[in-house]
Structures are given as C-alpha cells and as structure tokens.
N, C-alpha and C positions, 0 to 999 in steps of 0.2 A: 388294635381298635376293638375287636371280638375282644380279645384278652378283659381288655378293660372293662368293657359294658358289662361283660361275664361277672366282676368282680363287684364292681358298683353295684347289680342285681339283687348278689348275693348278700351283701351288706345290707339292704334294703331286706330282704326275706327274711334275716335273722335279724335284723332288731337291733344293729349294731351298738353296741352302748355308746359308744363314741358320737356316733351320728344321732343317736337319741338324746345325750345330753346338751349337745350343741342343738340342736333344734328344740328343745325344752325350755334353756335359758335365752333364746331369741324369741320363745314365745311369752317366756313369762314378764321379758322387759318392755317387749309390744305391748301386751296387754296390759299390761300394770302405765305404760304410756299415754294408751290409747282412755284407759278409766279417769286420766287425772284429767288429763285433756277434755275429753266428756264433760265431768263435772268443771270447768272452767270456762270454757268455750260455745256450750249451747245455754248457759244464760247469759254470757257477756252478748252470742250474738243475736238473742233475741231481744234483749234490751236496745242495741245499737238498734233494732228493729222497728221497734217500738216505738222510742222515746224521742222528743225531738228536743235537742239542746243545740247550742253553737259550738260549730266544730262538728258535727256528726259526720258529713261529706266527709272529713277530713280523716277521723276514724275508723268508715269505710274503706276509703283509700286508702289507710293505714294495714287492716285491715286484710284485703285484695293483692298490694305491694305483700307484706309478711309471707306471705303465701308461697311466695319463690326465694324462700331466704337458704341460699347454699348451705348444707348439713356441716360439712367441712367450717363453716365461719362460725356456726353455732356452735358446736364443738372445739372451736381454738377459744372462742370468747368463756365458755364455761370451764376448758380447761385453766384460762389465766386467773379464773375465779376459784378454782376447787384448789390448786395447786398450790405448795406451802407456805408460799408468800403472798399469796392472793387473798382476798377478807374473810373466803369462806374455807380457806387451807384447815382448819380446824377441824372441823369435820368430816376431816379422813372420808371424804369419797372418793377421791381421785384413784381411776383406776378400780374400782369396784363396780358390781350391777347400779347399783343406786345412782351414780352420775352417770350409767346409759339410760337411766330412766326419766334421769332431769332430759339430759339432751333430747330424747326424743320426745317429750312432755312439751319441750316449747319448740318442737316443729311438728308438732299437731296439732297445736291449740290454734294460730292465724288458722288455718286449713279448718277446721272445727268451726271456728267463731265467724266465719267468711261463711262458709257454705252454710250456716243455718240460721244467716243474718237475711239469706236470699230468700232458702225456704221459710221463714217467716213472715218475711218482708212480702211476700208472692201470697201468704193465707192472711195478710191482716188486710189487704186491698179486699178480698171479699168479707172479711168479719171484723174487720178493724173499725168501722163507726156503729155496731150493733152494739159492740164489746162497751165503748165510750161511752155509750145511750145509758148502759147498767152503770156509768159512775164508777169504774173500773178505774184504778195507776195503772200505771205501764210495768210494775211487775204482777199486778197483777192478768192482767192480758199477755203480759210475755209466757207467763205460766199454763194460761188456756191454748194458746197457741202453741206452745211446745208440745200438747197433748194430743193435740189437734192434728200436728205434721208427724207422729213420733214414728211413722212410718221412714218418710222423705229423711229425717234425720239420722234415723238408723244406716240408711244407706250411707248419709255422708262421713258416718263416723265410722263404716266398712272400706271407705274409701279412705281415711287417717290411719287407719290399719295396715292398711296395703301398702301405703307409702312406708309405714316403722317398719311392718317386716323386711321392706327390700332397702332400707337406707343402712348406710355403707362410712361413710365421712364421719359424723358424729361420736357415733358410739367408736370407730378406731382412735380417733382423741382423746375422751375420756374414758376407754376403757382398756386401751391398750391392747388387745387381743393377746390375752394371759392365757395359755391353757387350762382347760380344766377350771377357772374360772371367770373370765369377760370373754370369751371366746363366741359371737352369734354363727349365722349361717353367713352371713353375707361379709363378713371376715374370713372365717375360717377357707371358703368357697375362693376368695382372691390366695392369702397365705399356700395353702396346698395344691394350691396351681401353681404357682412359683415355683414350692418344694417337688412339684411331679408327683404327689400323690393324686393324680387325676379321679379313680373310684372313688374317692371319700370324696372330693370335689364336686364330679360328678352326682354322686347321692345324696349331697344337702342338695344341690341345686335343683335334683328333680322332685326333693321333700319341700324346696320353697316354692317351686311353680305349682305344685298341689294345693300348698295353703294359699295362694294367691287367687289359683281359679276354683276353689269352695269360697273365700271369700266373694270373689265374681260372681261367680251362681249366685251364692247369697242374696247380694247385692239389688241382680237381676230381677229374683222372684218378689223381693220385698216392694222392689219399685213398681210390678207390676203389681201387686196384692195395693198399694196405695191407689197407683192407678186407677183399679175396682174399685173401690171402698168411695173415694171424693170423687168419679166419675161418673 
C-alpha cells in the first residue's frame, strides 16, 4: 500500500508524461465538448425560455428527460453512426478524439439547454414584461437575458464540465481507449486497474478529483458573486 502511494506521488512530482498526456487529451475533449455544447445549448434554452409556441411543455420535458440519457447509449448510437456502414462511416471518426467530442457534445447539450432554460425562465419573471414593453422578439430578449444571468450560466456550464470530465461509457464506444491516442482519465483509470498498475491509476484519479474540486470551487464563488451582484 505505502509502496504504491510512494509511487503514485512520485509520478505526480515529476510530471509524468504518461499521466500528463492522458490528462491533457481528457481535457482537451471536455473542453472542446463543453464550448460546442455552450454555443448550442444556452440559446436553444433561452429561447425554449422565452418564446411561447405549441409544444414548449413538451420541449421542456424533452429537455429535463435528455438530461439523464445513459453515456453508454449515446455512445453505441453514435458508434452505429460513425462506423463503416453507418451514414456517417466516411468520415473516419470512429475511434479518433473527434467522435469523443461528438459524444460528449450531445451529453452536455440537454444538461446546458435544461439548466439555462431555468436560469432564464427564473430572470424573465422579473424582466420579462419590461423587456416586452420595448417591443423586443424573443431572441432578442433571450440575448438580454443571457447577459443578464451570464453569471448563473457560467455555473451551469461548470457543472456540463464536470460531468464530461468524469464520463466514462461514451467516449470507451467511440473512442476505444487506443493508447497514446483516445486514451482519457476515466478510461485509462478503469483499464490499469484491471492491468494492476494501481500508481498510474491511482494518479489520474487524484489528477481528476483536482480538476473536479477547482471546477467546484469555481462553481461556488461564481454563484456566490451572482448572488451579490442581483441580491
């Protein structure tokens, strides 16, 4: 046990390449996830916000349901789409970064487009018939409003982050956990437990509970600085 923690440490203190490159490309396909998602998701859900058409309940529930869409089903569905007889097989993703980034793109977008359907929906009850009064669309008021919460939203799209970095099911679908390159943390972390390399296991895992509680922290202060600011 000593042995191991000893070594895990140690890997951490030097910088291990190993542990660096894996934790680099699970950041770059979060984030690269987490921006598409962003720009999709917090004007779909301020519009659902906004606007009132028939069907909207129904798009919210749509919406709120997505939300809990198992990573694992996303990822077999876009594997039967990427893969060589599938319609998108052409486009040689399968098994590259770029289909972890789809996968995780559309399991952050409901998560994105739900949570800032609320925080909108929650500032247009106070500013929503002002906004009207100026002869406003509703994208144009979804836009005032986005500017309005961009606090509240920040947080929710720290909380779409949190979830890519620690999802596990999707990206082992589409990206097969390839060495050296589709390999995240939260692959590699399951694979080298199995193998009994515990230290490398152990050392992404306490590089991902890092990036998860400065994500938190994050989180935290921004909600409280929101708090101040419309309190």
């Amino acid at each position: 046990m000593f042995q191991t923690l000893e070594e895990t440490f140690r890997r951490l203190a030097a910088l291990d390449p190993e542990v660096v490159a894996i934790a680099g490309l699970s950041l770059r396909v979060s984030l690269s996830a987490v921006g598409l998602g962003t720009l999709v998701g917090v004007p779909l859900g301020a519009l659902v916000a906004v606007s009132a058409f028939p069907g909207r309940r129904l798009v919210t529930g749509c919406l709120n349901a997505a939300m809990g869409l198992p990573p694992v089903v996303i990822g077999l569905v876009l594997y039967l789409l990427l893969s060589r007889s599938g319609p998108l097989g052409g486009l040689g993703l399968l098994f590259t970064p770029g289909a972890m980034i789809a996968a995780q793109t559309v399991l952050v977008v409901p998560l994105i487009a739900a949570l800032a359907r609320q925080i909108v929906a929650d500032a247009e009850e106070h500013l929503g018939e002002q906004l009207r009064s100026l002869g406003l669309g509703p994208a144009r008021r979804a836009a005032i409003l986005i500017y309005d919460t961009r606090f509240s939203l920040v947080t929710a799209i720290l909380a779409a982050f949190g979830r890519a970095i620690s999802e596990i099911g999707a990206v082992l679908v589409v990206g097969g956990n390839i060495d050296g390159h589709t390999r995240t943390m939260t692959t590699a972390i399951s694979l080298e437990t199995q193998k009994g390399d515990l230290p490398l296991a152990l050392a992404l895992g306490l590089v991902l509970i890092a990036i998860v509680l400065v994500v938190s922290a994050t989180a935290t202060l921004l909600r409280s600085h929101a708090m101040r600011a419309y309190g």
